[in-house]
N, C-alpha and C positions, 0 to 999 in steps of 0.2 A: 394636293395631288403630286404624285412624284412625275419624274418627267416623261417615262411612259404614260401615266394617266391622262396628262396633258395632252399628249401626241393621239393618242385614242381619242379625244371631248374632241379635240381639230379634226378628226377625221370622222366623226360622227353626223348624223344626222341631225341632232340638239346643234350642234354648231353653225353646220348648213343653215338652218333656220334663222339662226343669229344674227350670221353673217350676211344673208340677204337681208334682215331689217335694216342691217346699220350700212351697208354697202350697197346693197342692189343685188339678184341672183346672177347677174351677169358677172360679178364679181366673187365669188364663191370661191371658184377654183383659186385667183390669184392669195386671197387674203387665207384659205389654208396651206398655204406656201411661205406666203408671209407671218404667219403667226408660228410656225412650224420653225421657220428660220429662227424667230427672235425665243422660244425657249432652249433648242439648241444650244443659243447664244449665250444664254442666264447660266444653262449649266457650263458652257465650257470655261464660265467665267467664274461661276460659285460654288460648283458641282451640283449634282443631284440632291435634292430636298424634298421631306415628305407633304411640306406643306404650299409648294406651288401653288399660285392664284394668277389668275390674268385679267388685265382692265384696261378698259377703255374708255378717252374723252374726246368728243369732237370739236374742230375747229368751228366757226359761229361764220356767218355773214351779217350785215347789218342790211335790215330793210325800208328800214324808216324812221324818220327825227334825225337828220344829217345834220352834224354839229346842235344838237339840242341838251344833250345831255348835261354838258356843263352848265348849262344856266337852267337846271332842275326841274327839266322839261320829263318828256317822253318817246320813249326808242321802241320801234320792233326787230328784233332778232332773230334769227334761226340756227340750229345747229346744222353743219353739212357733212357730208358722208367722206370727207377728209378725218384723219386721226392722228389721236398720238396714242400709241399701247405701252402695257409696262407688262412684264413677264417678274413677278415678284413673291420675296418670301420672307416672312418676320425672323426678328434673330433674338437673340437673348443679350447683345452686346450693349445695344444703347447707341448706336453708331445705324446712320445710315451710307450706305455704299450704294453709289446709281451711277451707270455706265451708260451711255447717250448714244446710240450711232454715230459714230464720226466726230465724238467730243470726249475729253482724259475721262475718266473717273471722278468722281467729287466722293469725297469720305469725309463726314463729319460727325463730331460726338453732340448727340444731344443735350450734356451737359449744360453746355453753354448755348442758351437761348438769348441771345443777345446781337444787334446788326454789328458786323464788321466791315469797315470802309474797305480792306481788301477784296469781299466778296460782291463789292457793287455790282449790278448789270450781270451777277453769275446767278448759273443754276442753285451752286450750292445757298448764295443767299434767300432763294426760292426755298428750297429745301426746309432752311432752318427755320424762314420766316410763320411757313405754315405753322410749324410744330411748336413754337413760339405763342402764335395767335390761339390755337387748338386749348393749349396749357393754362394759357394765362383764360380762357375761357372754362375751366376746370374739365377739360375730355381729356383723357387715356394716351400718350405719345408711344412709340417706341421704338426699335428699332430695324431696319429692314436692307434687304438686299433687292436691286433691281437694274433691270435693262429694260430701256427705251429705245423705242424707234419712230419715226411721224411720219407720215408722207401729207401735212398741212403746209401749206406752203408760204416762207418763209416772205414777207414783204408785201405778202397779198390784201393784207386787211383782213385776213382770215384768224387771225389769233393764237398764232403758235405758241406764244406765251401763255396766255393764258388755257388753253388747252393743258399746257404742263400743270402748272400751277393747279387748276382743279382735280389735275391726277393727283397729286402728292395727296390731296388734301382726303381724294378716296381709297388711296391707301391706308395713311393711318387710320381713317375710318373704319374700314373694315376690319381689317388688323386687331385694332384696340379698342373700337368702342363698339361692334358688332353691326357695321352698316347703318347706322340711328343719324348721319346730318343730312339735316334737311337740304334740299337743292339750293336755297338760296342761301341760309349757312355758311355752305360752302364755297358760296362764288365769294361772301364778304371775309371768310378769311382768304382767299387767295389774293382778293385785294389788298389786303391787308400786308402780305409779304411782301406784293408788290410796290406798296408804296412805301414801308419801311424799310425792311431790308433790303429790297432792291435797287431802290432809289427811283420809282418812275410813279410820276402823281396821275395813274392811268383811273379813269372811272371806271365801273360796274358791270356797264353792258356788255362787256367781252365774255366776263367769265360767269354771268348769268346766264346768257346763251348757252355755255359751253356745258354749265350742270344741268339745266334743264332738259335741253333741245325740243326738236320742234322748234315751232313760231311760240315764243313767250314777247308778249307785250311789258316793260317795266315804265313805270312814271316814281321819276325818284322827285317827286313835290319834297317830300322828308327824305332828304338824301341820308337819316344815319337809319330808316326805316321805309325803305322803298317797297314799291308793293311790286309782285312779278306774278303775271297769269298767261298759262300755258292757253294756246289757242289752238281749235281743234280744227283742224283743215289737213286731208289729203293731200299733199303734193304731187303725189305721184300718179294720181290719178287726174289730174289738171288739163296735162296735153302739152305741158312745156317743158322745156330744160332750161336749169340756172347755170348762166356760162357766164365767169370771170374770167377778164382778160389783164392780164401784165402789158402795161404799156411801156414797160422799161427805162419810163422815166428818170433823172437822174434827182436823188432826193435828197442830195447833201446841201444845206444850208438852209430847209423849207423852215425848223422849227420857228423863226419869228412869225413865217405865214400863218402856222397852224395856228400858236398862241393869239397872234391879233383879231382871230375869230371870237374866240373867247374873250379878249381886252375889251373889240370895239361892245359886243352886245353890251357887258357891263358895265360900258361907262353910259350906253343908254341907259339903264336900269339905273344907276347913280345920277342923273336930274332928276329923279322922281325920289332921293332916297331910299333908294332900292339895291342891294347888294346884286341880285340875279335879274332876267329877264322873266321868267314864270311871276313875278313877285307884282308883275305891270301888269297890262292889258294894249290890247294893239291899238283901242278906242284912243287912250294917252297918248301914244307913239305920234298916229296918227295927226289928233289936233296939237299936237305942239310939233309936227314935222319941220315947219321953217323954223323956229329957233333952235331946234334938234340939228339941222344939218350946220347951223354956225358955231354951237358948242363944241360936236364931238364929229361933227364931217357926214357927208351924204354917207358915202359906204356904211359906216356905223346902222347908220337910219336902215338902209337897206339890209344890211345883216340881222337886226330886229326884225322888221317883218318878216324876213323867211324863218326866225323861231317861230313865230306866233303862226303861220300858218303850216310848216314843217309838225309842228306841235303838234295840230289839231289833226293834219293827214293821218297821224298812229291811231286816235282811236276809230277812224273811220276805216282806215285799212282793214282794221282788226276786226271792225262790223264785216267789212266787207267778207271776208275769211270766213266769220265765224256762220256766214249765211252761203256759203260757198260759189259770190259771186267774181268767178274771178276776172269778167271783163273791168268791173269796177276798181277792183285791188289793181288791176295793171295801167288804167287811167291815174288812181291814186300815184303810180311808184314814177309815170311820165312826168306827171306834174310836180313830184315831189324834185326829179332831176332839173327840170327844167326853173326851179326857184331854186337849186344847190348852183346850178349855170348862170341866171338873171340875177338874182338876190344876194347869196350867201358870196357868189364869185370865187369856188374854191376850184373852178375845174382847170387854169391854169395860173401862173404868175405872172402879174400886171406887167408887160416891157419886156417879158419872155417871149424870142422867137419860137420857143418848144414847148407844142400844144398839144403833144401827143393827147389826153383823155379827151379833150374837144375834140379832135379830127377823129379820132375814133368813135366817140359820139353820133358824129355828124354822117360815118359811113356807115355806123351798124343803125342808124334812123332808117339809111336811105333801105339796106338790105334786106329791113324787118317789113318795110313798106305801109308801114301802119298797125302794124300788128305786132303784141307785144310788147315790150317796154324796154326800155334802157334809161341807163342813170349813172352817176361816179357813185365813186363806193367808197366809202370809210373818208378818211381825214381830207385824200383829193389833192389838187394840185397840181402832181405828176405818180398817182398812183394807181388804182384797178378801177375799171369798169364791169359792171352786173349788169348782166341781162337777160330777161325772162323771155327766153324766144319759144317759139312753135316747134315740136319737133321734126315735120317739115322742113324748116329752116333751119334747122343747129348745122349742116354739111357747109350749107353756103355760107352765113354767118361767123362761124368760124375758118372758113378758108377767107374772108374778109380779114380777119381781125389778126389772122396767121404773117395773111400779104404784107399788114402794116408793118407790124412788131416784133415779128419774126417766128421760125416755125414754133410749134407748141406755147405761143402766149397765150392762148384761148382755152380754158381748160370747163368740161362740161362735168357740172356738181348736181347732188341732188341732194333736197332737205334731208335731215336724217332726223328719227322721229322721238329716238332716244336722246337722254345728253349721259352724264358719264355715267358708269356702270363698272359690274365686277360680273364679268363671264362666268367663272368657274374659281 
């Protein structure tokens, strides 16, 4: 499409329709403004082009199996109606050019498919990594022009990275190999970039979410062959709103926190000769508890059992969903929080005066009044809190969670039912 054609597909009815799947109708008006803006943008950067295409990936929440992944457990996910879009168009150079909102240019030759330590932690090594993986998997690379924009928000535990990351990967898709990878595909090469040419040894469940969407349940038992099934449940039809809250914690120096989650499970798993935790049973944990907590320390003991019963909450969740009962899913997501608080112990740091996700916790319990759910979300410690309130209650609720952490920390999301796609 050239850039009138585009401006017309945003202004149309086909669009409208779209745009309330992946946004909500109340969002309509905003997101043909914003998407209006961002080819504007493409041409004023690239000019007019007859082959205009627009795509979109959404950011993911995590719903269940908190810190289980690593020890080749089981996660539920959902894509949310946060995004990142690209306004894009193939070239004939062999060179991709992507222009980021509020970030230079990255321009690189696809010639060289190879990590450079210059490019760590950059887009551009995102960029090449995809088209690297894609390659070396014998699909179609080539060249392209594009501009980005997200409004997935950056530290949330929402996955802005990875949202990128699955876009590239459905660009050159479309582009060169005619839209043919499959959703999850897709998410392992993104991982893929990211862990080699990026440099971050992140697992799966971000950018499985992010290709799917919807509630996809993954169990990576065979983590080079994970299995990922979309779950069929309405959200929207439920009765609640998914509000993550920023508790503005301050999150420089957590990384030994995070990793010793990961350390302690697996040195339980290693008295048993066992690499992971999935590899045991909780029956073992259990009766060998007292020599377990002189080996490798109570906390250990303790952060095993919350895999093992974290584990099992995903496929019952997922029952639960898939029978559409959602009093029991929001029992499921309390109890799953309340063994991430008791068990896993990720919701603050041990001697830390600053508790913000517990005290936050502890006031959206008191607001929700039994109704609903609340939980930490993602890695934890000093990060976002998820909660599935009544819609009733989302005014008060987040005028709670405003008062703590300041105004707009509470931000009201809803599933989105797609994961990434090509509009037009």
């Amino acid at each position: 499409m050239t850039c009138a054609e585009c401006i017309a597909y945003i202004e149309s009815a086909a669009f409208g329709d779209a745009a309330a799947r992946l946004y909500g109708a109340d969002a309509v008006p905003a997101q043909r403004e914003r998407w209006t803006g961002a080819v504007r943008e493409f041409v004023r950067l690239y000019g007019d082009h007859p082959d205009i295409a627009l795509f979109s990936t959404p950011g993911r929440t995590e719903i269940g199996g908190n810190h289980t992944d690593h020890n080749n457990g089981c996660v539920l996910a959902a894509a949310v109606n946060l995004d990142t879009i690209a306004v894009a168009a193939p070239n004939e150079r062999g060179v991709v050019t992507l222009k980021s909102e509020g970030f230079p240019v990255d321009s690189l030759s696809l010639d060289l498919l190879r990590p450079f330590p210059k490019e760590n932690h950059s887009s551009a090594a995102l960029i090449r990594g995809v088209a690297a993986r894609m390659d070396e998997l014998g699909m179609n690379i080539g060249g392209f022009d594009a501009y980005t924009t997200t409004n997935v928000l950056k530290g949330s535990g929402l996955s802005s990275s990875a949202a990128f990351e699955v876009l590239i990967a459905t660009i050159y898709d479309h582009f060169y190999n005619d839209g043919t990878l499959e959703p999850l595909a897709a998410a392992q090469i993104a991982q893929y970039a990211e862990n080699v040419f990026f440099g971050k040894p992140c697992g799966l469940m971000d950018q499985t979410a992010c290709a799917y969407g919807g509630f996809v349940a993954i169990d990576f038992a065979d983590t080079a062959h994970p299995v990922a099934e979309k779950v069929d449940f309405d959200f929207s039809k439920a009765g609640y709103a998914l509000v993550i809250t920023d508790t503005h914690g301050d999150h420089a120096n957590l990384t030994p926190e995070y990793a010793s989650i990961r350390e302690e499970m697996q040195s339980v798993a290693a008295q048993f000769g066992k690499s992971v935790l999935r590899e045991c049973t909780r029956e073992e944990v259990l009766a060998n508890a007292g020599k377990l907590r002189g080996e490798v320390g109570d906390r250990a003991v303790l952060r095993a059992l919350h895999f093992f019963d974290d584990n099992d909450r995903v496929s019952a969740q997922k029952a639960a969903l898939g029978r559409g009962d959602m009093d029991a899913f929001l029992t499921l997501v309390n109890r799953s929080g309340d063994s991430s608080w008791e068990l896993l112990q990720n919701c603050f740091v041990a001697g830390s005066r600053e508790q913000g996700v517990t005290l936050g916790l502890a006031v959206g319990r008191t607001v929700l009044g039994g109704s609903g759910a609340c939980r930490v979300h993602g890695g934890g410690f000093a990060g976002t809190i998820q909660a599935f309130v009544p819609l009733e209650k989302v005014s008060a609720y987040c005028d709670a969670m405003d008062a703590l952490f300041g105004k707009d920390s509470a931000k009201v999301l809803s599933i989105r039912g797609e994961g990434t796609i090509r509009l037009a």
